[in-house]
C-alpha positions as CSV (number, residue, x, y, z in Angstrom):
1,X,91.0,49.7,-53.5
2,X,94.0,48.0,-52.4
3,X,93.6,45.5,-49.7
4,X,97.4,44.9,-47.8
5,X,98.0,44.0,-44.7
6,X,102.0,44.4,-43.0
7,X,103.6,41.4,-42.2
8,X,106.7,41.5,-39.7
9,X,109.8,39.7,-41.0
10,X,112.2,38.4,-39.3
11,X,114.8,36.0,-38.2
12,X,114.4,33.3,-35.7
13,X,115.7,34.0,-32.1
14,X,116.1,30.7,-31.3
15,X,117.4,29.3,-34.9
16,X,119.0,31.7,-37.1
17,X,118.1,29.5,-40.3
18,X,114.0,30.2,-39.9
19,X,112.6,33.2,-40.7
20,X,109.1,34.1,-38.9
21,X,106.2,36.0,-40.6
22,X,103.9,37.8,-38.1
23,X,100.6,39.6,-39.8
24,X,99.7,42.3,-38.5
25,X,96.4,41.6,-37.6
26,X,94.1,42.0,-34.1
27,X,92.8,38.9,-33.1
28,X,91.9,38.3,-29.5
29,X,92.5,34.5,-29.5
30,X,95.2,33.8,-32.6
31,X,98.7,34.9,-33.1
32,X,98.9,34.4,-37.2
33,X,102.3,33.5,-37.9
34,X,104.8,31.0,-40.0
35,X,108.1,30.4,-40.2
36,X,109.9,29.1,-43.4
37,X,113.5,28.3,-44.2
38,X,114.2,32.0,-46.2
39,X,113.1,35.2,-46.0
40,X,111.4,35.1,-49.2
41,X,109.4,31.6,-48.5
42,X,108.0,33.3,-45.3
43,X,106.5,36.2,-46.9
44,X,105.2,33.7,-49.4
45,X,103.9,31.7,-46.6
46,X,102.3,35.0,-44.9
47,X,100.2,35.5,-48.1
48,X,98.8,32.2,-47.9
49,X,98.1,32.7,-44.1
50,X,96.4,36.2,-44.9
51,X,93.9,33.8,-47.2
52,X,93.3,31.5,-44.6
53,X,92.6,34.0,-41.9
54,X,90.0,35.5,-44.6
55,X,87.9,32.6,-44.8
56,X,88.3,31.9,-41.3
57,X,86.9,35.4,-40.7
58,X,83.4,34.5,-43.2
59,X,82.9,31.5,-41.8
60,X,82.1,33.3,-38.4
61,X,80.7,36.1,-40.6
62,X,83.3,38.8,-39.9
63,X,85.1,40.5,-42.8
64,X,88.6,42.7,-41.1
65,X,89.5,46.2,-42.4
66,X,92.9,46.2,-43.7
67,X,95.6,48.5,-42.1
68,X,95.8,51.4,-44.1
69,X,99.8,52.1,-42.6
70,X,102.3,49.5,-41.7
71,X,104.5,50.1,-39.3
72,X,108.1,51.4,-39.7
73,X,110.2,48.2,-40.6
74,X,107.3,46.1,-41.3
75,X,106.5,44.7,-45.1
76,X,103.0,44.2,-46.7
77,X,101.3,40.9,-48.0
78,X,98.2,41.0,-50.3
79,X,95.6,38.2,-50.6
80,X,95.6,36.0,-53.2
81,X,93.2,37.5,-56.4
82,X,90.5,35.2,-55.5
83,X,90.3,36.6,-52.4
84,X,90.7,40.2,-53.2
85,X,88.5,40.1,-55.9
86,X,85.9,38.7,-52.9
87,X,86.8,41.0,-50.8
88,X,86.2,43.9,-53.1
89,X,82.7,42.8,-54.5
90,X,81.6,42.5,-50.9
91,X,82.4,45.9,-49.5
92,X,81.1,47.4,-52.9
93,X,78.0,45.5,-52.8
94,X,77.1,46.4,-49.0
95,X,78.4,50.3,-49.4
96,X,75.4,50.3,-52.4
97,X,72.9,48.6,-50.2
98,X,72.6,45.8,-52.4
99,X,71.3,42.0,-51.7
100,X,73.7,39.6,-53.7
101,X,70.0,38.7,-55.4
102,X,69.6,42.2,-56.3
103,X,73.0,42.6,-57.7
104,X,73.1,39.2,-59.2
105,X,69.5,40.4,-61.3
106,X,71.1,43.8,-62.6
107,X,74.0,41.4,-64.3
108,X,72.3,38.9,-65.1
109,X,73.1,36.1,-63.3
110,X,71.5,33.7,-60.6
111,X,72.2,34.4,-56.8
112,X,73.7,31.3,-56.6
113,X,76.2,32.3,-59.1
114,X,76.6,35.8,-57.6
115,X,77.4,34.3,-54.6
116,X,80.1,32.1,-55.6
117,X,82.0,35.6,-56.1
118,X,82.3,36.3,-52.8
119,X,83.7,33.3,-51.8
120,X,86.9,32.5,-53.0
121,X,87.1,28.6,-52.1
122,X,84.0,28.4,-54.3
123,X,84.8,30.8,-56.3
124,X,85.9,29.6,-60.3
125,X,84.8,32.9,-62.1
126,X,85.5,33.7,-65.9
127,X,87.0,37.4,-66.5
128,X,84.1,38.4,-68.3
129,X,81.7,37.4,-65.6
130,X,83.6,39.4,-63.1
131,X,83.8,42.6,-65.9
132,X,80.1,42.1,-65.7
133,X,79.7,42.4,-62.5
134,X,82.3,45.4,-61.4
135,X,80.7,47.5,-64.3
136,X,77.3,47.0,-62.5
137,X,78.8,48.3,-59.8
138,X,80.9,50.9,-60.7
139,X,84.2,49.5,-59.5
140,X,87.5,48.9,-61.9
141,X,89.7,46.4,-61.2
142,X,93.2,46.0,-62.8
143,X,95.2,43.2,-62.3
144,X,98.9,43.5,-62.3
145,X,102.1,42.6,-62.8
């Protein structure tokens, strides 16, 4: 599963020395955006925006879908691997039908530990924890490069 979302680039009208990153994301009260002083910096900046807007979503208890396409002229940002990995362990969890207790008994670990997976600002996981858990599951995660 790869979790991107597109991210329009572009200069400033007003100031040609900003660059502006829009996500491309449906929200009926925020528009999520940045600007930064190069275009590299404000695709940076858009990944750490896409993290924010994440664990703005859980707190109300909303987890978006990702865009599968983005549009023509448009980039794509990823979330940090904290959040992906969160991101991923939830969907899987919920698509089995699981209870994080359930899932946290089948590896071997508390619920309260379980649950610090799925939240990335808690979140301080060893690798072999979180091999644990995706092979409980059934999902393979690779990181790269």
């Amino acid at each position: 599963m790869k979790i991107e979302y597109p991210v329009l680039v572009e200069r400033d009208e007003d100031d040609q020395k900003y660059w502006n990153a829009t996500l491309g994301i449906e929200s009926e009260k925020d528009v999520w955006a940045v600007s930064a002083n190069s275009e590299e910096l404000a695709v940076l900046e858009a990944r750490k925006l896409l993290d924010f807007y994440f664990r703005d979503c859980w707190k109300q208890g909303i987890v978006p879908e990702a865009p599968r396409i983005a549009p023509k002229g448009w980039r794509t940002v990823t979330p940090t691997l904290p959040v992906q990995a969160a991101l991923i362990l939830r969907n899987k969890r919920k698509e089995l039908k699981l209870t994080q207790a359930e899932l946290a008994s089948k590896v071997g670990v508390s619920q309260q530990v379980y649950a610090r997976l799925e939240s990335p600002e808690k979140s301080n996981v060893t690798l072999s924890t979180l091999e644990r858990v995706t092979q409980a599951i059934g999902v393979c995660m690779t990181l790269q490069g």
